[in-house]
N, C-alpha and C positions, 0 to 999 in steps of 0.2 A: 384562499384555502391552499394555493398550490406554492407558494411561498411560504405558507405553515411547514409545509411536508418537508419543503427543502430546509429549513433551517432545523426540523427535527433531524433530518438526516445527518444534517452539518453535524450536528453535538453528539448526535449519536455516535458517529465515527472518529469524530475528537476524543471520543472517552475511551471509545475501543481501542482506535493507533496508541493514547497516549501511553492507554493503559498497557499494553503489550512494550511499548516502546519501555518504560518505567520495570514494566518486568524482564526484561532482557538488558536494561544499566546494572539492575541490583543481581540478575546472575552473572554480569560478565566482570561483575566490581568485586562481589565477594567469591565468587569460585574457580572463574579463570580470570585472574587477575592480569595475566600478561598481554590481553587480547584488548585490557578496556584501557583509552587514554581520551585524556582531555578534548579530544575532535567528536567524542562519540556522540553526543547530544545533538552532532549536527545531522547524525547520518537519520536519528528519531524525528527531526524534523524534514528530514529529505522526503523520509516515508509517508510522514502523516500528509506535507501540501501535497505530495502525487496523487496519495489518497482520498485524500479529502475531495480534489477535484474531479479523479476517474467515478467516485462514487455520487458526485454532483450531476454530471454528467448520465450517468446510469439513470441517476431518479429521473433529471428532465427527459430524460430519450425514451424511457419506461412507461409510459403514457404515450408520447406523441407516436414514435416508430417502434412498437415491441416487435416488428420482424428485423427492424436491424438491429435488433440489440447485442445478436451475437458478433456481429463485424463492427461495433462500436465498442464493446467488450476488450476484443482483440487488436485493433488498432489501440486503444488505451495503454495494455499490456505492451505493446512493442515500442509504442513511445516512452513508456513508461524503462523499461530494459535498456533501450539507448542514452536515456538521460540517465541511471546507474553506470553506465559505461565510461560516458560525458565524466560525471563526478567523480568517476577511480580515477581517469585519467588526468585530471586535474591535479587533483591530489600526489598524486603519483610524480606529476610532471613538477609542482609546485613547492612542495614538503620532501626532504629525507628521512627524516623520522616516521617513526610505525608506519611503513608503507605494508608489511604485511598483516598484520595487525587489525590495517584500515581495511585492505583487501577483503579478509578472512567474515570480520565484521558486519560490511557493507553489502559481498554475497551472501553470506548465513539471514542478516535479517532480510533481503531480499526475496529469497525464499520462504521465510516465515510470512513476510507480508503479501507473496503468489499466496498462500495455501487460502489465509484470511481471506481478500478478495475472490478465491475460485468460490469459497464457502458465500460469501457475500453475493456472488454472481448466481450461485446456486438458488439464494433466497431469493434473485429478483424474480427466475423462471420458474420457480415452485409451483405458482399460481397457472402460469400456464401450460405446464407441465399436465397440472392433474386436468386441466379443462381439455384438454388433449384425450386423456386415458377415460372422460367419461364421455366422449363424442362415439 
């Protein structure tokens, strides 16, 4: 059963990243067209395996440790910031072309994919949330 859950969650979050990932190529392809270049599919793929795994993570730990889940949370998130950091710098160091571009790109959906996960973190403590307010 609990390898059911995980692979629900897997796809579940495959559809969600991709999905968001797919709608932020088709806004930065057709309306700011100066910001999207040919690297951008990797930066949709950076997000979805971070994601994929911090939210793997969440489910397994969600059951066995729900009081650590908020410093597993957070540790996730900070690893997760440093390996965006890792990646500009590479790029950066690596490529002359669209470094700002990459920059601009790589923050902006970094930030779209915090808000996703806080909302996803949200949904893990819901449950525990209300079992709190009816004790």
């Amino acid at each position: 059963m609990r390898k059911f859950k995980l692979i629900q969650v897997f796809f579940f979050f495959t559809t969600v990243y991709l999905g968001i990932g797919l709608l932020s190529s088709v806004i930065y392809y057709f309306f700011i067209p100066q910001y999207y270049f040919n690297f951008y599919p990797a930066i949709i793929a950076f997000y979805w395996i971070g994601g994929v795994i911090l939210n793997a993570i969440l489910a397994l730990s969600h059951n066995t440790k729900p009081d650590r889940l908020l410093n597993i949370y957070m540790m996730g998130r900070m690893i997760k910031f440093l390996l965006t950091i890792i990646f500009l710098l590479i790029y950066v160091l690596c490529t002359s072309a669209n470094r700002v571009p990459f920059a601009i790109a790589l923050m902006s959906n970094f930030f779209l994919y915090t808000g996703l996960e806080i909302f996803i973190y949200y949904l893990y403590t819901k449950p525990a949330l209300k079992n709190e307010k009816e004790e």
